[in-house]
C-alpha positions in Angstrom: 23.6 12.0 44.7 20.2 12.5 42.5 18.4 9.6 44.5 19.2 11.1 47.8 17.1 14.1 47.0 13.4 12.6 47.3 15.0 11.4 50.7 15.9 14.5 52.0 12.3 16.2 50.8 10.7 13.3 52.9 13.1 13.8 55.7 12.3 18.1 55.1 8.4 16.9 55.4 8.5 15.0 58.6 10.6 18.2 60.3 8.5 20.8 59.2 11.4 22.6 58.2 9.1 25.1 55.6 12.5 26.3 54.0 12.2 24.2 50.3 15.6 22.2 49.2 17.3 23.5 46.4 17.4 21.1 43.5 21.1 19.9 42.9 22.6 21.3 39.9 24.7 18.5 39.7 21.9 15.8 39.4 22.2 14.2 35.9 19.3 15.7 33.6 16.5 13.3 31.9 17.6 13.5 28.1 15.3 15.8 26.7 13.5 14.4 23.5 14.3 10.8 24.3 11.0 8.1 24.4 10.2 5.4 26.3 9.0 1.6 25.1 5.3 2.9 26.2 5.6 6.1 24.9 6.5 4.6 21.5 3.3 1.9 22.1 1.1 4.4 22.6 2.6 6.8 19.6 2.0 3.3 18.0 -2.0 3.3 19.4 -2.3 6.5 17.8 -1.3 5.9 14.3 -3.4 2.7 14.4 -6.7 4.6 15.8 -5.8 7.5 13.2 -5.6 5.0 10.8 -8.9 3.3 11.2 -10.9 6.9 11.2 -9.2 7.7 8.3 -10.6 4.4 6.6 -14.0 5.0 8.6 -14.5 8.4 7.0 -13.5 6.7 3.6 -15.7 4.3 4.2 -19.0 6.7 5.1 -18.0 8.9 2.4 -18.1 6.1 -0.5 -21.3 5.3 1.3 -23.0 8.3 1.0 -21.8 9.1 -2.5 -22.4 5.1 -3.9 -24.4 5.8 -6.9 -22.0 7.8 -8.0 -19.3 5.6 -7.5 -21.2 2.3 -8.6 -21.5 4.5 -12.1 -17.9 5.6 -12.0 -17.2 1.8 -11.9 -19.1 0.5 -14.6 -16.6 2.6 -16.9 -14.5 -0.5 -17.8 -17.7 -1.9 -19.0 -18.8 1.0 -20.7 -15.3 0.5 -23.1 -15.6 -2.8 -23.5 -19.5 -2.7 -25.1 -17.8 0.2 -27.4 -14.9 -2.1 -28.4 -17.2 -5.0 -29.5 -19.3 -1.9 -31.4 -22.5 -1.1 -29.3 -21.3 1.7 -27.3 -25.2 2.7 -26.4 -25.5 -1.2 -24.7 -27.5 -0.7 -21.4 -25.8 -1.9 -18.4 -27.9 -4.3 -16.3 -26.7 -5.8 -13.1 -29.0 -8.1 -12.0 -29.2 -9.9 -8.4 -29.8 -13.7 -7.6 -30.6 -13.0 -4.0 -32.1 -10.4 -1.7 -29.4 -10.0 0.3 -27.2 -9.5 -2.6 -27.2 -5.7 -2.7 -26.2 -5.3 0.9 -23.4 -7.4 0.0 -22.6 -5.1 -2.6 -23.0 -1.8 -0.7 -20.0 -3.5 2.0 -17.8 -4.7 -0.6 -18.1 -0.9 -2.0 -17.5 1.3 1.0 -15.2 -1.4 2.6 -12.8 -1.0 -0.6 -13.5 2.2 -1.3 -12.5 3.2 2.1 -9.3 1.6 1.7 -8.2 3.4 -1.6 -9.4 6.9 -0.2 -7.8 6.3 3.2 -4.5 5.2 1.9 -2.4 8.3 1.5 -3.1 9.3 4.7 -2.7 6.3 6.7 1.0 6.5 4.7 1.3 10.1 6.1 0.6 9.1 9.4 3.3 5.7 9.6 5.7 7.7 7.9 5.3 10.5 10.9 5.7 8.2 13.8 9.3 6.4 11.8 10.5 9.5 11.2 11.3 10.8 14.1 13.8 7.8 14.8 15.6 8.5 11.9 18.7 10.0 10.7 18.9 12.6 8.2 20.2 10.4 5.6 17.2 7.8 6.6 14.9 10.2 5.9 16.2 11.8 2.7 15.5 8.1 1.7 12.5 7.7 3.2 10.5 11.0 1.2 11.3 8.9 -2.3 10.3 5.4 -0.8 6.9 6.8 0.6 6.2 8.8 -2.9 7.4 5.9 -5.0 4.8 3.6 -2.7 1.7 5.9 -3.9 3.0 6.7 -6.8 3.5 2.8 -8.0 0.1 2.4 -5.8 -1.9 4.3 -8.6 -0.3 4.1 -11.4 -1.0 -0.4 -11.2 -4.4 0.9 -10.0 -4.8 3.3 -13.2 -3.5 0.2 -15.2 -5.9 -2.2 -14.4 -9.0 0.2 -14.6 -8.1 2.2 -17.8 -6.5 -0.7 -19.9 -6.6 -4.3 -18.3 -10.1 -3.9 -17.2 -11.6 -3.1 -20.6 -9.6 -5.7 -22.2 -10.5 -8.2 -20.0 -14.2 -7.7 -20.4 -14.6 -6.8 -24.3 -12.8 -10.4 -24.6 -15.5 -11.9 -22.6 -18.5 -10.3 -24.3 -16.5 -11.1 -27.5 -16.8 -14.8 -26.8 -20.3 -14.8 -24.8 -21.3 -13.3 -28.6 -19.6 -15.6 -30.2 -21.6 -18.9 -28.5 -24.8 -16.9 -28.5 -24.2 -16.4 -24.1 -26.5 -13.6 -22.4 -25.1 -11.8 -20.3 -26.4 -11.5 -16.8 -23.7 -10.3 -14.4 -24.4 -10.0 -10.5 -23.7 -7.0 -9.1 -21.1 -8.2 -6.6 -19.3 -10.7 -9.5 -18.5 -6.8 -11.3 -17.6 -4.6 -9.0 -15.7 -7.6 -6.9 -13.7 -8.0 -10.3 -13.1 -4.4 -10.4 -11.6 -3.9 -7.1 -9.8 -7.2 -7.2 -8.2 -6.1 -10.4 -7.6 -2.7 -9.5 -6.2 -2.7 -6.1 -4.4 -6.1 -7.0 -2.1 -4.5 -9.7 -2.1 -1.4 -7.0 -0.2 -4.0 -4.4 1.6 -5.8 -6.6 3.4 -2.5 -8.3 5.3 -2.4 -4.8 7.0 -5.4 -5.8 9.6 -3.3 -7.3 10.4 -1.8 -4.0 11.0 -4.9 -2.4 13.2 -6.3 -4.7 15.4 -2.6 -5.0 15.8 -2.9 -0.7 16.2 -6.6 -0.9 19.7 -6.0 -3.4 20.1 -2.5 -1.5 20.6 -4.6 2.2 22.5 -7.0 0.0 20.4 -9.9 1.0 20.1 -11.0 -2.8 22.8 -10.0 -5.6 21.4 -8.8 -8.9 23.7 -11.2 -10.8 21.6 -14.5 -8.5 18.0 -12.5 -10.0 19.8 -13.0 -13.4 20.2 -16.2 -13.2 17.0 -17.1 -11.9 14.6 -15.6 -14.3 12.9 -18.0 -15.6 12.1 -18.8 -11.7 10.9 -15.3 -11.6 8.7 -15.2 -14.9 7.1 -18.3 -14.0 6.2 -16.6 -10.7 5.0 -13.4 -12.7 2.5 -15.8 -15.0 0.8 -17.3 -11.2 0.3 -13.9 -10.0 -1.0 -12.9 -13.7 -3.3 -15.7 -13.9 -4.7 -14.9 -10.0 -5.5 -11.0 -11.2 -6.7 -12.1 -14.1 -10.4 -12.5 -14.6 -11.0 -15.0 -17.6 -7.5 -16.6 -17.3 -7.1 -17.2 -21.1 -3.8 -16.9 -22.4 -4.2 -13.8 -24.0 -5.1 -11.8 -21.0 -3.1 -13.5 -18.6 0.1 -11.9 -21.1 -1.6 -8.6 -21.2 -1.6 -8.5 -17.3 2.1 -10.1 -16.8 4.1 -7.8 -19.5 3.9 -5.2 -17.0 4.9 -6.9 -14.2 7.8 -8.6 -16.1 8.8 -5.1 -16.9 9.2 -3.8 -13.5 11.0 -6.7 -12.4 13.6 -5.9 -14.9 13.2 -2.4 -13.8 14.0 -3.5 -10.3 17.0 -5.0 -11.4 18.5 -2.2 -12.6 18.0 0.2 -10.4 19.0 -1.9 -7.6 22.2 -2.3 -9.2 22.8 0.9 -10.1 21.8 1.7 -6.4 23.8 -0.8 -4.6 27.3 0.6 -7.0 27.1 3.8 -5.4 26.7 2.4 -1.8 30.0 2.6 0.4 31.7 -0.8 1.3 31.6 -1.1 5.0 35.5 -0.5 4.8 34.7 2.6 3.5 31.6 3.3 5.6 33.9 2.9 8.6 36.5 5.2 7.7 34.7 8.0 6.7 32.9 7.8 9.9 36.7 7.7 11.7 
């Protein structure tokens, strides 16, 4: 037996005997490939610490480069002075404290560090689930991760191209209009910028969760029907959070979009969930 070996090296020890045991060719084999709960915990520690140097080195590169940034972030602002017709309008952030730009300098690297770091802290949680996955899982998996940067940037690139502007030429159109000065803190901007920007970012991915949530057939597409209004009125709470001013006419601007990819969801977790196999099916073809 495989247990008895160890024994009988023991027992070879104590005698002297300096001829070595063979191994057993018939002793069951280890599976080759196959991981333990700690090896997968500390695969696990791994991602995490990769992670968090990845954000680190985002961070400390946002640093060092912050003027840069802090201009490329005043761009919204920029628009909106052009919309309300001064385009040469110079920007002036002023503080009310002198701690206020420290403040400012952590809530720019922090975020900063997040959006740089994020592709690769994807790349490395999608290399420690693959390896546990069939082939089919992972065909599946290459869309979901490009579909989660991809919907990532593209609600990022919404709300700093087009929703930021908006936002702020219909605040300096009514701070005109009542005779307001404006005197904006650096860390009331720039924290409205990344809250806008990385807010639509997050909440793009609501798409995803709706397509798995019809895909696992934990909801039907016919019960999302027939709760829509439940849904748009959940839409125009999340619009009016993101949204900066929270007038009407802004809080529409920002929930059209999302209203549109919940329809989107919809129907491609419909069409989705037609072509999957009944379980039936599923069970037979694996027969």
């Amino acid at each position: 037996m495989a247990f008895a070996q160890p024994f009988a090296q023991k027992v070879t020890v104590m005698n002297n005997d300096p001829t070595p045991l063979e191994p057993d060719p018939n002793a069951p084999e280890s599976p080759g490939g196959v991981m333990g709960f700690w090896d997968h915990v500390e695969e696990l520690r791994w991602v995490l610490i990769k992670s968090m140097g990845a954000m680190m080195l985002g961070c400390v590169l946002v640093l060092g480069f912050g003027v840069w940034f802090a201009d490329a972030l005043q761009w919204p602002l920029h628009q909106a002075y052009s919309l309300i017709g001064d385009p040469d309008r110079e920007i002036l952030l002023r503080t009310d404290g002198p701690m206020n730009v420290f403040t400012f300098i952590l809530q720019l690297s922090f975020f900063g560090g997040i959006a740089l770091s994020l592709p690769f802290i994807v790349y490395f949680t999608v290399g420690f689930v693959a390896p546990g996955l069939t082939d089919d899982e992972k065909n599946v998996l290459r869309p979901v991760c490009l579909s989660i940067l991809l919907l990532f940037f593209l609600g990022s690139a919404l709300g700093f191209f087009l929703l930021l502007p908006f936002y702020l030429y219909v605040s300096l159109s009514f701070e005109e209009a009542f005779g307001f000065a404006s005197l904006w803190t650096p860390v009331k901007y720039y924290g409205l910028v990344v809250w806008t920007t990385l807010g639509l970012g997050l909440l793009f991915q609501s798409p995803l969760v709706i397509i798995l949530l019809i895909y696992l057939d934990i909801v039907t597409v016919e019960r999302l029907k027939a709760g829509r209004r439940y849904a748009i009125f959940i839409i125009m709470v999340i619009a009016a959070l993101v949204t900066p001013g929270g007038d009407p006419l802004t809080l529409c601007v920002t929930a059209l979009p999302l209203w549109a990819l919940y329809e989107g969801s919809l129907i491609i977790g419909g069409r989705l969930r037609s072509r999957k196999p009944e379980p039936d099916e599923a069970n037979e073809e694996w027969q």
